[in-house]
C-alpha positions in Angstrom: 223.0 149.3 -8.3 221.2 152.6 -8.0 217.9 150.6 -9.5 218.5 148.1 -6.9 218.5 151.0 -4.5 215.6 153.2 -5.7 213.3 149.8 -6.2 213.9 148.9 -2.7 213.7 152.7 -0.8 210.3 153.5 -3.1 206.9 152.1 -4.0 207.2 151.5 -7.6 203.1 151.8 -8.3 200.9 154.7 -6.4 196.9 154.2 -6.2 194.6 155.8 -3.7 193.4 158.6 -5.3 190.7 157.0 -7.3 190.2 154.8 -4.3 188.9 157.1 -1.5 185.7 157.1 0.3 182.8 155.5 -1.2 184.8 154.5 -4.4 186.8 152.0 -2.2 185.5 149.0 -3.3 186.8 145.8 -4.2 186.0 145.9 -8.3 187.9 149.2 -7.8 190.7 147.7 -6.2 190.8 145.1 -8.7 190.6 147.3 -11.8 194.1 149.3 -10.1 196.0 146.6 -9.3 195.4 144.4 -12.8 196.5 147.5 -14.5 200.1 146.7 -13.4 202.4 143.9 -14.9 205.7 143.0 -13.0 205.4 145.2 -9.8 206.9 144.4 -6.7 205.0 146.6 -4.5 202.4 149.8 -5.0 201.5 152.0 -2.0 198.0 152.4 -1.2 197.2 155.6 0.4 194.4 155.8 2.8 192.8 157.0 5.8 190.7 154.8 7.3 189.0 156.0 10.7 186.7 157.4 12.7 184.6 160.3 11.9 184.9 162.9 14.8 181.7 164.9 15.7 181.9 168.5 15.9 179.6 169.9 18.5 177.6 172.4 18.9 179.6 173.3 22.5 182.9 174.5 21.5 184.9 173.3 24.7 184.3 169.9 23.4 185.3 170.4 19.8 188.8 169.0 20.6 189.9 166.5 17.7 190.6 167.2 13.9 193.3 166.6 11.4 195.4 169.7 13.0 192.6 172.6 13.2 192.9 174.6 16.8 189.0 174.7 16.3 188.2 171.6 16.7 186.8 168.9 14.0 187.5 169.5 10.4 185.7 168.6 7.8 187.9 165.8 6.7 187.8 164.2 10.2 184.2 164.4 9.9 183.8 162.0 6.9 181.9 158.6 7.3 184.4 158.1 3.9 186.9 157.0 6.7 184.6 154.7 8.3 184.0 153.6 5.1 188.0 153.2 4.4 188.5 151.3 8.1 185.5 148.7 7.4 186.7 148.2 3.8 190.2 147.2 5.5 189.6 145.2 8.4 186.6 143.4 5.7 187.3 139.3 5.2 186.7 140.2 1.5 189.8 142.7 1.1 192.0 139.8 3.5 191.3 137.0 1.2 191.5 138.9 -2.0 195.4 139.9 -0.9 195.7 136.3 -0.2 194.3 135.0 -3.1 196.3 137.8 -5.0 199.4 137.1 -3.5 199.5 140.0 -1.8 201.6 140.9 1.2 201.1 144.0 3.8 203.7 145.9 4.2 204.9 149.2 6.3 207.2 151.9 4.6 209.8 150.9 6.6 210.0 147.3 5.3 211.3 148.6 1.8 214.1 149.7 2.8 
């Protein structure tokens, strides 16, 4: 029962890490998810987006990943455009469907 439980409330396979920015790619993908045998569902952590400008004029330095000053450096990363193109690419769609692969929120597993 509990297994039952803790299968369906977490992912049982993280990857992202390795995966961010510029390392996103689909041979990267690849490599991560054949590494795993009998998984039901893995989390994929990104954070696609993007890239805010900071400029030079502080009054208009209003977005950023929580910084009253305005753009961070984080926010600022073409990585995130990167991440967004990568996602919404017809190569990453019909590699989940050819994989089998179905897109999931968080708050499907439970």
């Amino acid at each position: 029962m509990i297994d039952q439980l803790l299968e369906a409330t977490y992912t049982q396979k993280f990857i992202g890490m390795a995966l961010m920015g510029k390392s996103q790619t689909m041979e990267s993908l690849d490599r991560s998810l054949s590494s795993f045998e009998n998984c039901k569902n893995v989390e994929f952590m990104v954070h696609p987006g993007y890239r805010t400008i900071k400029h030079t004029n502080e009054s208009n330095n209003l977005e950023g990943c929580g910084d009253p000053d305005g753009p961070d450096i984080f926010s600022q990363s073409s990585d995130r455009e990167h991440e967004m193109f990568f996602l919404t690419s017809d190569e990453f769609k019909d590699y989940l469907i050819v994989h089998n692969y179905e897109l999931l929120k968080f708050s499907d597993l439970s």
